[in-house]
N, C-alpha and C positions, 0 to 999 in steps of 0.2 A: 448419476447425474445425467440430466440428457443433453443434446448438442447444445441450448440455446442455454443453460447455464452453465455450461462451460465456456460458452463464447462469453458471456458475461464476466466469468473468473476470468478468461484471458486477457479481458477490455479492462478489467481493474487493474491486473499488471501492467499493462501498456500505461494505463494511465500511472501507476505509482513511477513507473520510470520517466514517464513527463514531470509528475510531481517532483523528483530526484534532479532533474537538468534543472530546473528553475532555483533549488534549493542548491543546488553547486554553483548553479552562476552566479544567484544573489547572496551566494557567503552566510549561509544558515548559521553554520560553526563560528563565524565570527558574533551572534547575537543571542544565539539560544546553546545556555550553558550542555542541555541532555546530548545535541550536535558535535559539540567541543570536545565531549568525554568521549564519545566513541569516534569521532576524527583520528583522537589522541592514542584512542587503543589500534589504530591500522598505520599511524606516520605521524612522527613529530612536527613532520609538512604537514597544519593539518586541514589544508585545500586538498592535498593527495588522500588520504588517510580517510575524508571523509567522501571523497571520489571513490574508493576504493567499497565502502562500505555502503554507499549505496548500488554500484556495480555487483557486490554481491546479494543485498537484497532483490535485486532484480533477477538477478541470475537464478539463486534458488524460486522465486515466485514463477518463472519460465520453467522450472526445473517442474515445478509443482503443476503445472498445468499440463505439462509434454508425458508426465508421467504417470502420478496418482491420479488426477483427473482425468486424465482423456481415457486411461486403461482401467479406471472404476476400482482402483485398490481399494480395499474396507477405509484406510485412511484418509480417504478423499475428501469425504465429508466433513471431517474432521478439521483437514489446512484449510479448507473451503470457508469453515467457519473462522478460524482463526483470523485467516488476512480480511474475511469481512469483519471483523469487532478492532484487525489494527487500522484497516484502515480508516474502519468509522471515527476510529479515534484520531486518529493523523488529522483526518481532517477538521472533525472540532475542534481540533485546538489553535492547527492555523488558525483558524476563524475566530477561533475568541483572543487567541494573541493580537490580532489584524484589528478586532472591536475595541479591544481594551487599550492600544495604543493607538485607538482612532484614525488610521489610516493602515499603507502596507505595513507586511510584514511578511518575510522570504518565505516562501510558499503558499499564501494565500491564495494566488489568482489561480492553481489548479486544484485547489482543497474540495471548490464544489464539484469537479467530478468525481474524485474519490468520493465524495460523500451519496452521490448518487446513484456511481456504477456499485457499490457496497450496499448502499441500502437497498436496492434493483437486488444483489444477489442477495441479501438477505431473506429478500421475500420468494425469491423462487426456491431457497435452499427449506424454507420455511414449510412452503406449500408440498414441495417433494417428498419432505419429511413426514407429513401427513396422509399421504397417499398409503394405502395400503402394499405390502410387496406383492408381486408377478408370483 
């Protein structure tokens, strides 16, 4: 991967961890049951629990980018892909949750940057892909 799609993959973390403040402070796990379950699986608090579980989401996605990516491991590509299809998906779905109850809904106001900085890397992971190797 070259520098500017790494910077990209970094810019998705950054933003999934904005994503994760806004869904802790507006109480995700109190309204969307998938929150609640894995709250439930880090603290029977489950404001901690799901604190908890997205500090670690962040933390390996940090881990992901300080490591396999920056230093080109064969599996790079590979998490690269992954967190670009979760977080394409994270974000659709705030969005259709946020549509479907016709107004907010905890997480939606930073759903469109995951959906952009994800789709942004998807195409540069895309085009890389197609390149022929050095």
């Amino acid at each position: 991967m070259d520098h500017i799609t790494q910077r990209v993959f970094l810019s998705l973390i950054l933003a999934q961890a904005g994503h994760s403040t806004e869904e802790c402070l507006t109480k995700l796990y109190e309204v969307f049951a998938p929150a609640r379950l894995v709250a439930g699986l880090f603290s029977n608090d489950l404001a901690r629990g799901f604190l908890i579980a997205n500090v670690m989401l962040v933390a390996f996605g940090l881990w992901c980018w300080a490591f396999p990516v920056r230093s080109g491991w064969r599996v790079a590509r590979g998490l690269a892909w992954s967190w670009t299809l979760v977080e394409l998906s994270n974000g659709t779905i705030h969005s259709v949750l946020a549509l479907s109850r016709g107004g907010y809904f905890p997480g939606v106001a930073t759903a469109p940057l995951l959906l952009l900085l994800a789709a942004g890397l998807a195409v540069r992971l895309t085009r890389q892909g197609a390149q022929p190797s050095a």
